[in-house]
C-alpha positions in Angstrom: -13.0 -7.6 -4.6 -13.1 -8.2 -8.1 -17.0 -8.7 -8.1 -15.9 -11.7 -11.0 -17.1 -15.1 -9.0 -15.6 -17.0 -12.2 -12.2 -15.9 -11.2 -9.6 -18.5 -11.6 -6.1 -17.9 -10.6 -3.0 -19.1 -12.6 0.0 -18.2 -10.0 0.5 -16.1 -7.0 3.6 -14.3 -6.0 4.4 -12.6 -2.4 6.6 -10.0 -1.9 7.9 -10.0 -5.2 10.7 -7.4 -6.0 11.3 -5.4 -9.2 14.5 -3.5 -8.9 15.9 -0.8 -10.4 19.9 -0.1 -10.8 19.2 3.7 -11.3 15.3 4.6 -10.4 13.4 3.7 -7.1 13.1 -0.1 -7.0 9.5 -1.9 -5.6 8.7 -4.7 -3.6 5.0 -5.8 -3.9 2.9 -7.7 -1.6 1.0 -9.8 -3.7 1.1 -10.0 -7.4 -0.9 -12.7 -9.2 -2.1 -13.8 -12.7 -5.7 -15.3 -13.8 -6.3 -18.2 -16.4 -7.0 -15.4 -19.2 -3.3 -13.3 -18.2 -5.2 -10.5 -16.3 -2.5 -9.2 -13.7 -3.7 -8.2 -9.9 -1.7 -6.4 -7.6 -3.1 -6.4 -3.7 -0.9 -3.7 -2.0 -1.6 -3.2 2.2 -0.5 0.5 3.2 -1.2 1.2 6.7 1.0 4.6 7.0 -1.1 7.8 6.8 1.9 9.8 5.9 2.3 8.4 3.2 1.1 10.3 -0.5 -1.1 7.7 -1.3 -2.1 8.9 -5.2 1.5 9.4 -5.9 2.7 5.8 -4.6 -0.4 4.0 -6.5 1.0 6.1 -9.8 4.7 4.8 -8.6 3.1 1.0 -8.9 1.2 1.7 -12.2 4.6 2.6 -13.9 7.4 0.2 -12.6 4.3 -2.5 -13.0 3.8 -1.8 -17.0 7.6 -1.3 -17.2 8.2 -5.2 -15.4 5.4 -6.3 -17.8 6.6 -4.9 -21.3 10.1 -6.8 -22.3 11.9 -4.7 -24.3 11.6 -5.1 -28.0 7.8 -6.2 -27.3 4.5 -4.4 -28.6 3.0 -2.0 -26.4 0.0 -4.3 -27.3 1.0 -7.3 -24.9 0.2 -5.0 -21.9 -2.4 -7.0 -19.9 -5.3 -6.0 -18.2 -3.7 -4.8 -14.9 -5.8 -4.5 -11.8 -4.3 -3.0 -8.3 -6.3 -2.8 -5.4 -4.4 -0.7 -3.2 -5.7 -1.4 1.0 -5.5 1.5 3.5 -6.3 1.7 7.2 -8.3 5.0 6.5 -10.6 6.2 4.6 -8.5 8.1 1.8 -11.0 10.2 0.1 -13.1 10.5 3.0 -16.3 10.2 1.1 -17.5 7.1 3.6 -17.4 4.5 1.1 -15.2 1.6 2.0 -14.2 1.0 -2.0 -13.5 3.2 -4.6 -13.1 2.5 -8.6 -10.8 5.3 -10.3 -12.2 5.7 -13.5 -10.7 7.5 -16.4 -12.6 9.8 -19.1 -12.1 12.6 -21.6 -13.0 15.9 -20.0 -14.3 17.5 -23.2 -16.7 14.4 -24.0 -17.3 12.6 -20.9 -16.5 9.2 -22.6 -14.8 6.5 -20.4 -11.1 5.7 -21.5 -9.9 2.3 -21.0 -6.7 1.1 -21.2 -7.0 -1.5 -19.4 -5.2 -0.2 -16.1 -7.0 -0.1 -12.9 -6.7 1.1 -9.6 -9.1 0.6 -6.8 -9.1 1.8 -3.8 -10.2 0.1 -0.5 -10.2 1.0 3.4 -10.5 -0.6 6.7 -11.8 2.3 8.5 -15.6 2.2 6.5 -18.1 -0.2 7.2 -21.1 0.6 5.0 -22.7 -2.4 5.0 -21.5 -4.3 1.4 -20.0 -7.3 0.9 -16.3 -5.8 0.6 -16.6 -3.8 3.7 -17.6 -7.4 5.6 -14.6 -8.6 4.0 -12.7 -6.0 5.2 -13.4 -6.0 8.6 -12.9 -9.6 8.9 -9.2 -9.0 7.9 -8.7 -6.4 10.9 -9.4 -9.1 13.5 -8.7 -12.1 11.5 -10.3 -14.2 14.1 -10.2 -18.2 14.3 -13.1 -18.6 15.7 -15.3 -16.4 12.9 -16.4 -18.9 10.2 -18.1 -16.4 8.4 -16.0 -16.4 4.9 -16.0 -20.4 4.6 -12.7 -21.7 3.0 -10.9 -18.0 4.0 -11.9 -18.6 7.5 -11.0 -22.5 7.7 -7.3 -21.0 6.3 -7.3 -18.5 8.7 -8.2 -21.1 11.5 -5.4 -23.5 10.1 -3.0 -20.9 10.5 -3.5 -19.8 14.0 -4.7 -22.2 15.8 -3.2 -25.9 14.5 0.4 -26.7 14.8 1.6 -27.3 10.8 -0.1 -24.3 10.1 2.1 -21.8 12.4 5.3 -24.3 10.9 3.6 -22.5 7.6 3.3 -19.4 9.0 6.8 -18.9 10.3 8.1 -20.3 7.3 6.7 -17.7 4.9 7.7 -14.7 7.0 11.2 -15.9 7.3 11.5 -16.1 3.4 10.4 -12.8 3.9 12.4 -11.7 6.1 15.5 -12.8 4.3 14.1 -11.4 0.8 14.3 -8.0 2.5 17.5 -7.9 4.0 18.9 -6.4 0.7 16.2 -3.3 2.3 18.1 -3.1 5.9 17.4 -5.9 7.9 15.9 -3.6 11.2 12.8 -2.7 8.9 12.7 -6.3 7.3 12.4 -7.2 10.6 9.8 -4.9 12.2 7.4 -5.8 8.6 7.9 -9.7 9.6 6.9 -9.0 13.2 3.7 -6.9 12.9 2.7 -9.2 9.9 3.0 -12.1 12.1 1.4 -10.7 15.6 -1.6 -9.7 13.4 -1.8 -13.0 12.4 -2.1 -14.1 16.6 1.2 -15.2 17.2 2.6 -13.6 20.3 5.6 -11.3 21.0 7.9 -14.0 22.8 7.0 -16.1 20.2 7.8 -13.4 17.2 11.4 -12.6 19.3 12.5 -16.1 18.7 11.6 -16.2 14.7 12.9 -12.9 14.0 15.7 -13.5 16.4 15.6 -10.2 18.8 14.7 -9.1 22.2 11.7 -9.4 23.3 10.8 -5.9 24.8 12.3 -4.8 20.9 9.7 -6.2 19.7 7.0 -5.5 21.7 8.1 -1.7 21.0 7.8 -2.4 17.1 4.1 -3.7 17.8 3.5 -0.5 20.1 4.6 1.4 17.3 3.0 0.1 14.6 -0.4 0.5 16.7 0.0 3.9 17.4 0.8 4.5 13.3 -3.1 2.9 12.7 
């Protein structure tokens, strides 16, 4: 999504959670770091309700605030890239990616500081590279070999046994991360995560630790929310 094939990535952190004791805390999905100390943030929104512009600008500013120590020179900001994922098509130009791009109104002239926000949907295909991309991660499916090493991962996961042990593992460390946000919503996020993943409601019940027919009405509703 970055369009830089020399991309080499330092760290990754999932679900990482910058809290607040007065103002509106955040939890991210994933937050990594490159070899040069470029930040990217990959954030998955699937609610329509939600004020997508105004939750983006919520990320930009707790992000820079988490960033900047205090004492330190505005100057340390990295470069900070989020791509922010939706199930529709946001601006509903038909483009399946959009780059925000800053400018002065009176001269035209791009303004960088080094903050970016892109925007990218499930609901477009029109035919690029990113929109393939994107519509393999609605199905997610084993048996598509089309992204090479993504797919193989994707095929670990689902289909051999150490890689649901994986699997289960990282949504339970999830799952017990959020509890601090009420477990009932922890626990519906862990459940959709992992049936879009493949793994079935009975199975999902057991790991999250609830009724089955519970759970099968979070999948429902998180279907009928698309």
């Amino acid at each position: 999504m970055t369009g830089d094939r020399e991309l080499t990535v330092k760290n990754v952190r999932t679900q990482y959670v910058i809290s607040r004791i007065i103002s509106h805390g955040a939890r991210l999905d994933v937050l990594a770091e490159d070899v040069r100390g470029k930040i990217y943030h990959l954030e998955i929104e699937n609610r329509d309700e939600t004020d997508h512009p105004k939750r983006v600008r919520f990320y930009e500013a707790v992000e820079d605030a988490e960033l900047l120590r205090k004492g330190s020179d505005y100057s340390i900001l990295p470069d900070r890239y989020i791509f922010y994922i939706s199930s529709s098509d946001i601006w509903k130009s038909g483009k399946t990616i959009y780059h925000e791009k800053k400018c002065f109104e009176e001269t035209g002239l791009d303004h960088d500081d080094g903050a970016h926000v892109i925007y990218v949907n499930t609901e477009v295909d029109d035919g690029t590279r990113i929109a393939k991309l994107m519509q393999y991660f609605k199905t997610a499916d084993p048996e598509d070999d089309s992204e090479g090493e993504l797919s193989k991962r994707v095929r670990y996961l689902k289909r051999e046994e150490g890689g649901t042990e994986i699997m289960c593992e990282i949504m339970e460390r999830i799952r017990q991360e959020g509890r601090s946000e009420g477990r009932i919503e922890s626990d519906k996020k862990t459940a959709v995560n992992l049936f879009r993943m493949g793994m079935p409601a009975e199975k999902i019940a057991q790991v999250v630790e609830e009724n089955v027919s519970i759970v099968k009405k979070w999948l429902e509703g998180a279907a009928q929310a698309k």
